[in-house]
N, C-alpha and C positions, 0 to 999 in steps of 0.2 A: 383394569385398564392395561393395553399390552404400550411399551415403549417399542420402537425402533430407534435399535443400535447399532453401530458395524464395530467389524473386529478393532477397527481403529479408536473408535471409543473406549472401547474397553482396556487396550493393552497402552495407548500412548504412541505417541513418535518415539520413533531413534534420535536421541539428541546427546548433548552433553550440558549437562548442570545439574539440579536437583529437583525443577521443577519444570511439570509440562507446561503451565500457565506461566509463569514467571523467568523462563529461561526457553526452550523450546517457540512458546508463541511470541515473546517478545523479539528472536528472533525473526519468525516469522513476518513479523509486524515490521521492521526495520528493512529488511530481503523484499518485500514485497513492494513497499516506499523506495526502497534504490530505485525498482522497476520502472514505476511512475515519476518519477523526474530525470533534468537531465543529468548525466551523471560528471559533470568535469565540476564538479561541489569542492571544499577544500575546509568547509568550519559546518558542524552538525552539531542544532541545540536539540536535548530531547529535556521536552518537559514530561513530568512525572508525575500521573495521577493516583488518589488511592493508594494500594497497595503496593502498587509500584515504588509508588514516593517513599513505601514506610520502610521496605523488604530488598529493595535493587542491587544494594551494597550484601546482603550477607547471600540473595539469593543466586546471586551472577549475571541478575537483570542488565545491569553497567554493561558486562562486558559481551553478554549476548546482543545487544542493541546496536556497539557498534563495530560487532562483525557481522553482524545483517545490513551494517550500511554499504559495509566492503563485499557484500556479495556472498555472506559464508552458510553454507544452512542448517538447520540447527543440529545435526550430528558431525559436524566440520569441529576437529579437534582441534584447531586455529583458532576456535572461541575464546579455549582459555589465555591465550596471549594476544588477544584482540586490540589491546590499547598498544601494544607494540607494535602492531601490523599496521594502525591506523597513522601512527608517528612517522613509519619508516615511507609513507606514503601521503604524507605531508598536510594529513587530516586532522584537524583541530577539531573537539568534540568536550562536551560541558553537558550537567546534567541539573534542571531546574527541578526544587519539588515545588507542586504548584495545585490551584484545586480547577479543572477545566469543566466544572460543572455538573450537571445529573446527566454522568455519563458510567458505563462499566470499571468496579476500580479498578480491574487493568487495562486502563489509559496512557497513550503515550502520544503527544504530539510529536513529528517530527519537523522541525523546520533547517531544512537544507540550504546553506548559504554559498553565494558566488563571484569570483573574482570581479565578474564584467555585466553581472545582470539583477535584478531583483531576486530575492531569497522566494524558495517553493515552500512549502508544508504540506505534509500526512498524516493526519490522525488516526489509530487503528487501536482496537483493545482485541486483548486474549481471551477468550470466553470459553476454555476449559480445555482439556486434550489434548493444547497445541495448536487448535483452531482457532482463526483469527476472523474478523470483519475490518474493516475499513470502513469508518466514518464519513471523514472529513478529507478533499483535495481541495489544497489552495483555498480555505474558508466554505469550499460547498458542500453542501450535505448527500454523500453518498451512504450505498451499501452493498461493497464486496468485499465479498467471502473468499476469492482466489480461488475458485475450483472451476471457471470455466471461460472461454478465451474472453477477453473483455476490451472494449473498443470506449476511451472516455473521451468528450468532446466538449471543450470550454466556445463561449463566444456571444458575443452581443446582442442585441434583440433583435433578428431580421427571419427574412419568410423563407418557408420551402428547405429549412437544414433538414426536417426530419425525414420531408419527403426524397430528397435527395440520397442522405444516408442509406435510405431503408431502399432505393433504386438500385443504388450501385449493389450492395447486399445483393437483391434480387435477381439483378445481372449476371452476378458470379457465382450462382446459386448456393447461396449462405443460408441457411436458416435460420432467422432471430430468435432464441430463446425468451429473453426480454429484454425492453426500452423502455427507458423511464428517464422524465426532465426534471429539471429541479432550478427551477429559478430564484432569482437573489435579484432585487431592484432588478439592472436591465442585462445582467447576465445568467445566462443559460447553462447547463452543465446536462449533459446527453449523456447517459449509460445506457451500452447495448452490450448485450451476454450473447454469447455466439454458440452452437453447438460440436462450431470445429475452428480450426486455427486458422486465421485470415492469412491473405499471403501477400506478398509486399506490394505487387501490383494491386490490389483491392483498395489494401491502404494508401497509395500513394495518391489514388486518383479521389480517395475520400479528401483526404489533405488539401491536395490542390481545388478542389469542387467549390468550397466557401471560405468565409474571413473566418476561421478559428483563432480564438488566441489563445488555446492550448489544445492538444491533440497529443493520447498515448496510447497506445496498442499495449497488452499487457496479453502473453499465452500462459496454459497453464503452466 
């Protein structure tokens, strides 16, 4: 049976801690959720699944996690004084250990809290090398990988978002990789994978087009 692999499989990220999985992608996991919410946050809870929950303390899981909140990636030698950076910028951060279900044990919810709005959440696990997935936004069930621009759309049950979405796209000659819904009672969650970077005009006019109640552009 032949595998395909790339050199990145094999050799790992550039990071700093001990583990690709456990430091690197938890990173990653954390850096890629700042992306997806807004970011004027001030208290970040990360619940800990698995292995996470067992290993985060001796493996640097803690403090790769919340300098991925702060935006740091995972060879950012600012990891190792991460709880410092987070203090001196007025982030409050706590670590649950918890069991989030039949999910990859490295699991991390993140749920991002705020002065003047309801709290966000990101669930994402590590799944070897440094590579991550993304689960969970705000309770919906996705699946990204972060390797390619990505357009998430929250919103109610009415007609014509997709046809609309997939217009403008067409308009500004985009090509959709994939689009996939995911419904919950009477909310909707839209991922579309993009082959190239959207540009703010595209988004702006997606935005304004329908009643979203969430909408994030994410490049790689």
């Amino acid at each position: 049976m032949t595998v395909n692999v790339s050199l990145f499989d094999i050799i790992g990220p550039n990071m700093v801690g001990p583990s690709s999985s456990h430091t690197a992608g938890a990173c990653k996991i954390a850096h890629t959720a700042r992306r997806m919410v807004d970011r004027n946050f001030n208290e970040v809870i990360f619940y800990l699944h698995g292995s996470f929950a067992k290993t985060y303390k001796g493996h640097g899981t803690n403090r790769a996690l919340v300098g991925g909140v702060l935006g740091f990636d995972p060879e950012d030698e600012r990891i190792i004084n991460s709880f410092d950076y987070a203090d001196e910028a007025g982030i409050k951060y706590s670590f649950v250990e918890t069991d989030l279900g039949d999910v990859h044990p490295n699991t991390v919810k993140i749920v991002f809290k705020y002065p003047n709005r309801s709290a966000l959440s990101v669930q994402g696990s590590s799944i070897g090398g440094g590579s991550i997935v993304i689960t969970k936004i705000n309770g919906n069930s996705i699946e990204f990988k972060a390797n390619k621009p990505t357009l998430f759309m929250s919103y109610g049950e009415q007609k014509g978002v997709i046809a609309f979405v997939s217009g403008v796209l067409l308009d500004n000659g985009y090509n959709i990789n994939t689009m996939k819904t995911i419904k919950e009672n009477d909310n909707v969650m839209l991922v579309c994978e993009l082959d190239e970077p959207l540009t703010d005009e595209a988004l702006e006019t997606i935005r304004n087009g329908k009643d979203f109640t969430f909408i994030k552009y994410i490049g790689v």
